[in-house]
SETIVO-707680 format. One record per atom (N, C-alpha, C): residue in one letter; atom name; x, y, z. Coordinates in steps of 0.2 Angstrom, whole numbers, plus 5000, padded with zeros to 4 digits. Layout:
# residues N
+--------+-------+------+------+------+
! residu ! atome !   px !   py !   pz !
+--------+-------+------+------+------+
!      A !    CA !    X !    Y !    Z !
...
+--------+-------+------+------+------+
This chain:
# residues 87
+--------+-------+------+------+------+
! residu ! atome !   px !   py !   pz !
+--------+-------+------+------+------+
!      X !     N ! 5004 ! 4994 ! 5000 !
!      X !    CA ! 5000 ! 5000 ! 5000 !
!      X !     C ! 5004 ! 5006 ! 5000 !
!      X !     N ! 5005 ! 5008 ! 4995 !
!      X !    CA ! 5008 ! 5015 ! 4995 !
!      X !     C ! 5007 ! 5022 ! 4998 !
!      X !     N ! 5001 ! 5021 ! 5000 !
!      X !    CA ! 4998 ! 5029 ! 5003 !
!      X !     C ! 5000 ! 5028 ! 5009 !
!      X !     N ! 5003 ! 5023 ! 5014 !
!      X !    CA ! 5002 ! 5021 ! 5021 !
!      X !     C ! 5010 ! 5024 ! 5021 !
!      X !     N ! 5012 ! 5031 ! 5026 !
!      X !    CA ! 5015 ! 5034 ! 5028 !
!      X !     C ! 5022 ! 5032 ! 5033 !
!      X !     N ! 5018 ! 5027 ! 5035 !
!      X !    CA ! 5025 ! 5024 ! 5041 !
!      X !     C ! 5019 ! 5017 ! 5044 !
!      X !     N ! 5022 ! 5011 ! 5045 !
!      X !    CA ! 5018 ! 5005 ! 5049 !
!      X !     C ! 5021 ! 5005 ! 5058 !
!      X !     N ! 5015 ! 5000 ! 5062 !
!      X !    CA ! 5017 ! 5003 ! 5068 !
!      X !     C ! 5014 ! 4995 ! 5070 !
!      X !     N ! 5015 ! 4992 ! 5073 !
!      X !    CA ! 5011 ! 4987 ! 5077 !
!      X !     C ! 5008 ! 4988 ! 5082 !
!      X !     N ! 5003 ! 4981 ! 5082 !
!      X !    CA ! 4997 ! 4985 ! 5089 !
!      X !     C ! 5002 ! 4983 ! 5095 !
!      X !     N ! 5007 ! 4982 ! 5096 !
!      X !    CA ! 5010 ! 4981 ! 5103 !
!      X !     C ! 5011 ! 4988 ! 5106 !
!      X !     N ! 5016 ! 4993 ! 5098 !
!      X !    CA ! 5018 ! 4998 ! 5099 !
!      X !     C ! 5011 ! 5003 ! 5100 !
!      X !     N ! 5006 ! 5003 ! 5094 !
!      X !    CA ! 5000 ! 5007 ! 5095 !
!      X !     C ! 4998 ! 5008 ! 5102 !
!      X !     N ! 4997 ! 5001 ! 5105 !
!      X !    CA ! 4995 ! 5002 ! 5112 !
!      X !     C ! 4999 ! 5009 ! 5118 !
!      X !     N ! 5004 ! 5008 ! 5116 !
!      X !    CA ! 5008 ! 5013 ! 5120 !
!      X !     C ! 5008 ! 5021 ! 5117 !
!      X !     N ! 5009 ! 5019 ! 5112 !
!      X !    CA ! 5009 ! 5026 ! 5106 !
!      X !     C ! 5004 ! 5028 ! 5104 !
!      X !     N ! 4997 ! 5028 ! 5106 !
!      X !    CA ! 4992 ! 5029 ! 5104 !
!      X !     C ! 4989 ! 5036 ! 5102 !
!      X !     N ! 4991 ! 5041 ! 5107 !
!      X !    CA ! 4989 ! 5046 ! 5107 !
!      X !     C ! 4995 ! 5049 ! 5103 !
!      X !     N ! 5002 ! 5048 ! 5101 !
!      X !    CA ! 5006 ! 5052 ! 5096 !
!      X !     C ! 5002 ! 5048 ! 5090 !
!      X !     N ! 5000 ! 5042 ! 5088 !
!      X !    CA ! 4999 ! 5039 ! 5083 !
!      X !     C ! 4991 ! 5044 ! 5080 !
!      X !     N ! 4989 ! 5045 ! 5082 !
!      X !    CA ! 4980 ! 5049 ! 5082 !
!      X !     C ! 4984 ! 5058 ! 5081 !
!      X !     N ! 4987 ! 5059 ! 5084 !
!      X !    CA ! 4989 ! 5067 ! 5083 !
!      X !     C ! 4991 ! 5068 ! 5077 !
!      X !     N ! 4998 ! 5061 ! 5075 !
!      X !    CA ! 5000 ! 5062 ! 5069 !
!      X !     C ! 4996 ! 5060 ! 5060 !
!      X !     N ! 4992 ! 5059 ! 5064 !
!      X !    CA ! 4984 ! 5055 ! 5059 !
!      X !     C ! 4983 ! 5061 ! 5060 !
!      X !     N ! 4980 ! 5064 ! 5062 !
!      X !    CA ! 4973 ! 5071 ! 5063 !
!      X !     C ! 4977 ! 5076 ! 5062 !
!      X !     N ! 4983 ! 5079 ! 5062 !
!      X !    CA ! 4987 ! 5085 ! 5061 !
!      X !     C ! 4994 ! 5086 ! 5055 !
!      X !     N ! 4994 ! 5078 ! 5055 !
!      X !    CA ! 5002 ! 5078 ! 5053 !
!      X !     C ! 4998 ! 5075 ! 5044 !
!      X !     N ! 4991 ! 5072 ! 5044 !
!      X !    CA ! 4988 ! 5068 ! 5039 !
!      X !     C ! 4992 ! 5063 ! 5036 !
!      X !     N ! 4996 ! 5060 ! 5041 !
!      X !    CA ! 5000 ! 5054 ! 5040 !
!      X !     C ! 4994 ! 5048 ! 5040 !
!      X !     N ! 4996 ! 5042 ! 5035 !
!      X !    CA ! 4993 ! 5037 ! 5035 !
!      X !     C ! 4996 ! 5032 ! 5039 !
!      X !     N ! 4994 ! 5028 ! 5044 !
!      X !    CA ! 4998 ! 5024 ! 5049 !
!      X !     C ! 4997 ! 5018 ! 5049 !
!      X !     N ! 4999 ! 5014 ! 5046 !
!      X !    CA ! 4996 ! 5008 ! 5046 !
!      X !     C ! 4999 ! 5000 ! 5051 !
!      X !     N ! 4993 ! 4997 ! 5054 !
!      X !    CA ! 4994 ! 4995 ! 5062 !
!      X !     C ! 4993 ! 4985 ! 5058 !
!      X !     N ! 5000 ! 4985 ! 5061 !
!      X !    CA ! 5001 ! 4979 ! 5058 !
!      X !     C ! 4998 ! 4973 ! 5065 !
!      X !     N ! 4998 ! 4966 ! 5063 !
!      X !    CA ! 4997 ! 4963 ! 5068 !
!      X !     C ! 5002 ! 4953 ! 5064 !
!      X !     N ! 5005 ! 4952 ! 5070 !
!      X !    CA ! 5008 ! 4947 ! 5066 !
!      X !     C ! 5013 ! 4948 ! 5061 !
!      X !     N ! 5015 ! 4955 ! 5060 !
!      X !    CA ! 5018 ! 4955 ! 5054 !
!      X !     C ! 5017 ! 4957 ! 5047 !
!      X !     N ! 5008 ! 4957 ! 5047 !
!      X !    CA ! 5004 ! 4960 ! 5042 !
!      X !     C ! 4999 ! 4966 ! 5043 !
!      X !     N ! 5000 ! 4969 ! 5037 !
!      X !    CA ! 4996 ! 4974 ! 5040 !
!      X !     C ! 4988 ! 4974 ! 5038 !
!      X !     N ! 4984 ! 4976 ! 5046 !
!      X !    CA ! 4980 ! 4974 ! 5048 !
!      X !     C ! 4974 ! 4979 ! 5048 !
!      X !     N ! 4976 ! 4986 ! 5049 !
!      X !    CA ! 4972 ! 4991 ! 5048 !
!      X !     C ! 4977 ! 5000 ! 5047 !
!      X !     N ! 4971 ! 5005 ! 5046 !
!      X !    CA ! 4976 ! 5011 ! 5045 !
!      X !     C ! 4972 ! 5015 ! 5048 !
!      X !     N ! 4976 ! 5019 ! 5052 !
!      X !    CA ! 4973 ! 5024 ! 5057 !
!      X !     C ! 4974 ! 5031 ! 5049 !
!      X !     N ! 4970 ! 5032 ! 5051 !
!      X !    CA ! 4970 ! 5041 ! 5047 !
!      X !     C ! 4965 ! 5046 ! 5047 !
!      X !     N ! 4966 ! 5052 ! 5046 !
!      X !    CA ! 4963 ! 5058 ! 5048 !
!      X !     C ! 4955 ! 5058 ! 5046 !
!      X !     N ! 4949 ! 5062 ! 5047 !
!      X !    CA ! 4944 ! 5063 ! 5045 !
!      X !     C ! 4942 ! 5064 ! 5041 !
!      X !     N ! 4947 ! 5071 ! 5039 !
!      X !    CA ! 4947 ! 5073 ! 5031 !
!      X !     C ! 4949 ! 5067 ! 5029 !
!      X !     N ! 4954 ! 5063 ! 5030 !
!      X !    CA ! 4955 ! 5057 ! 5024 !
!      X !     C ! 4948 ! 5053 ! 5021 !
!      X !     N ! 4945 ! 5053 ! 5028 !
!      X !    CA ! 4940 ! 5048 ! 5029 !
!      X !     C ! 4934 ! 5051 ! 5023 !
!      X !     N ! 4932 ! 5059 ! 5024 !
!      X !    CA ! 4928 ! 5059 ! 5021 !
!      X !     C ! 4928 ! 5061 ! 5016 !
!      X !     N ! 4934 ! 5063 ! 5012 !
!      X !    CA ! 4939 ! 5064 ! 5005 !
!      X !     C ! 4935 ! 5055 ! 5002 !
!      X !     N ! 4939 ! 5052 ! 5004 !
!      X !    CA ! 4936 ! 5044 ! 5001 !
!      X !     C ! 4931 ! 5044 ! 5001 !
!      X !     N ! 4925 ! 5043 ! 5006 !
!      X !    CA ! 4919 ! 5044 ! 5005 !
!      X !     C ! 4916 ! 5049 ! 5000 !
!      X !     N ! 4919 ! 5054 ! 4999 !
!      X !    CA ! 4918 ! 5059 ! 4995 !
!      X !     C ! 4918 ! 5055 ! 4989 !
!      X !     N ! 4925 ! 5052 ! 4984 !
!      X !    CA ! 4924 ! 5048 ! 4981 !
!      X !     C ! 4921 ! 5043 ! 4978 !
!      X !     N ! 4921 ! 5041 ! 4984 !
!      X !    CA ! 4916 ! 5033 ! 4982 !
!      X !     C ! 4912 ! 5038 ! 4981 !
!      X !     N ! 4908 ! 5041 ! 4982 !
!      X !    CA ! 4901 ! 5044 ! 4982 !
!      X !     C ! 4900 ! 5045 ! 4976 !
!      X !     N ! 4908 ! 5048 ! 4972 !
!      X !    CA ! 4905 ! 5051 ! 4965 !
!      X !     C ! 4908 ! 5045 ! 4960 !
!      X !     N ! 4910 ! 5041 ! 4963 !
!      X !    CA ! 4911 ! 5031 ! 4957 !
!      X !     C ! 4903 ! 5030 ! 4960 !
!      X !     N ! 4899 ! 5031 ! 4963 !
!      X !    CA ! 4892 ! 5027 ! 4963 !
!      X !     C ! 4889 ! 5029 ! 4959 !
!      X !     N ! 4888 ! 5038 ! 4959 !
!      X !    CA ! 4885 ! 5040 ! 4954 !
!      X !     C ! 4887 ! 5041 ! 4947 !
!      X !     N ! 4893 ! 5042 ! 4946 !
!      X !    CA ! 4895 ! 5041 ! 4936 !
!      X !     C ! 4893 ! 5033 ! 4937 !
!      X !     N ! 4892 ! 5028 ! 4939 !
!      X !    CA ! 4892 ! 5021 ! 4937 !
!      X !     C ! 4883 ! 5021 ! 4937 !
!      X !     N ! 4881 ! 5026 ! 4941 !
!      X !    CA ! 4874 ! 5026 ! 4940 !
!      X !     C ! 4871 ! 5028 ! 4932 !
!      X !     N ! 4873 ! 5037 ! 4933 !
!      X !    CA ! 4874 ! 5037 ! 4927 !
!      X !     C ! 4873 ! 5035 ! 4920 !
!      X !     N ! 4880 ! 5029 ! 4921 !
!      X !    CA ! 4882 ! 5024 ! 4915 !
!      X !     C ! 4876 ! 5021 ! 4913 !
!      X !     N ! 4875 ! 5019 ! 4917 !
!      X !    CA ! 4868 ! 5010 ! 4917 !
!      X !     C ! 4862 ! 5015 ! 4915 !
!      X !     N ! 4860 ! 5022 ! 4919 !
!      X !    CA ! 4856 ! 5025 ! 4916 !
!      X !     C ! 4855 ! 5027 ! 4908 !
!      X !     N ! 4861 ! 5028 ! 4906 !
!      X !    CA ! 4862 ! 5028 ! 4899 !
!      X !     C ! 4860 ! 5024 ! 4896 !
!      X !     N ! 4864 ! 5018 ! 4899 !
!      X !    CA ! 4865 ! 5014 ! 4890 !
!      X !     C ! 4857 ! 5008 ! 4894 !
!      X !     N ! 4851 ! 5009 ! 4899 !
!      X !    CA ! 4846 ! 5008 ! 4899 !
!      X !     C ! 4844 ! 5007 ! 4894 !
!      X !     N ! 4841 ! 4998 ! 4891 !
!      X !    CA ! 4838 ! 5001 ! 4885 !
!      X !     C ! 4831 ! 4999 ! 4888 !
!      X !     N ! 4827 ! 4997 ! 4892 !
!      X !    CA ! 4822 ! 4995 ! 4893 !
!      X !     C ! 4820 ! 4989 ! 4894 !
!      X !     N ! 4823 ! 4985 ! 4894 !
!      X !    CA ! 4822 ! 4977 ! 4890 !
!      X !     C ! 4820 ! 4976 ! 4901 !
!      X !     N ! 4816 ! 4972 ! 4903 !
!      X !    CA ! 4817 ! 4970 ! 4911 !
!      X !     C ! 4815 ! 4961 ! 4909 !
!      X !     N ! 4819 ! 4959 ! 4913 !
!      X !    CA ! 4816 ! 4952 ! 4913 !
!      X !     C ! 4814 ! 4951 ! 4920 !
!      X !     N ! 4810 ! 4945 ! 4921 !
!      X !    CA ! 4805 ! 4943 ! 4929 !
!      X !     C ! 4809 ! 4939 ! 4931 !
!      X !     N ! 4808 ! 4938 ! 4939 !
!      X !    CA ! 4813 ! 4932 ! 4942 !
!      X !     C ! 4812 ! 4928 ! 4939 !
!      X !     N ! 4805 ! 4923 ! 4937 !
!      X !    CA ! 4804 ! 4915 ! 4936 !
!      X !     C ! 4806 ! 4916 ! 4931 !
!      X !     N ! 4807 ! 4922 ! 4924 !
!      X !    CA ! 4810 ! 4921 ! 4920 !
!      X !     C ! 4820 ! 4919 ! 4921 !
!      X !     N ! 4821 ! 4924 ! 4923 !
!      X !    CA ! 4829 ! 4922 ! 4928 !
!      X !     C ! 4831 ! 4918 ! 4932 !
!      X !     N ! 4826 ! 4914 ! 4934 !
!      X !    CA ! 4827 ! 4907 ! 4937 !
!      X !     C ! 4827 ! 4901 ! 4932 !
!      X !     N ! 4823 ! 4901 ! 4928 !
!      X !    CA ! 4820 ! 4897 ! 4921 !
!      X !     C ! 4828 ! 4896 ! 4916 !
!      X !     N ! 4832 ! 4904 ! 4918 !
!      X !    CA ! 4836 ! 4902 ! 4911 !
!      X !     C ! 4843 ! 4899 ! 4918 !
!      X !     N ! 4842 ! 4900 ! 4924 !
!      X !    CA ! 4848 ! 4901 ! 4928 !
!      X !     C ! 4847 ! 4892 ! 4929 !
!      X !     N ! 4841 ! 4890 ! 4930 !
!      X !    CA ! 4840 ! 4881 ! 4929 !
!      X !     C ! 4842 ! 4877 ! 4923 !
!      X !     N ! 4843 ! 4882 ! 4918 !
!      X !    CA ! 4846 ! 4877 ! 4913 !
!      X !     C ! 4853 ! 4876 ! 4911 !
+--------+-------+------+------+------+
């Protein structure tokens, strides 16, 4: 993962928790909390959080969009979509 800033284990996060959250929330460092050797999860800022979600938001909507466009009409019924998924 290239976005993740610096890795920190949960042994150390336990101790470092509070530099680890200030440097996510101020510093917008990506931290990511390894467990076993792998990494497990990534601490990062709000704005990071809602930047993403901002994102997905706007891939939902061009993909909605899309489908809306090339919509030609045609719907088929479930018995029909089960009828052809049985054969």
């Amino acid at each position: 993962m290239d976005t993740v800033t610096n890795k920190i284990s949960t042994r150390e996060l336990r101790s470092q928790l509070s530099d680890v959250l200030g440097r996510a929330m101020y510093g917008g460092e990506r931290i990511g909390v390894t467990r076993n050797g792998k990494l497990a999860a990534v601490v990062i800022s709000v704005a990071d959080l809602e930047a993403l979600e901002a994102f997905e938001m706007a891939q939902d909507v061009a993909a909605y969009r899309e489908a809306n466009a090339s919509d030609d009409g045609t719907r088929v019924t479930v018995d029909d979509l089960r009828a052809d998924l049985a054969s």
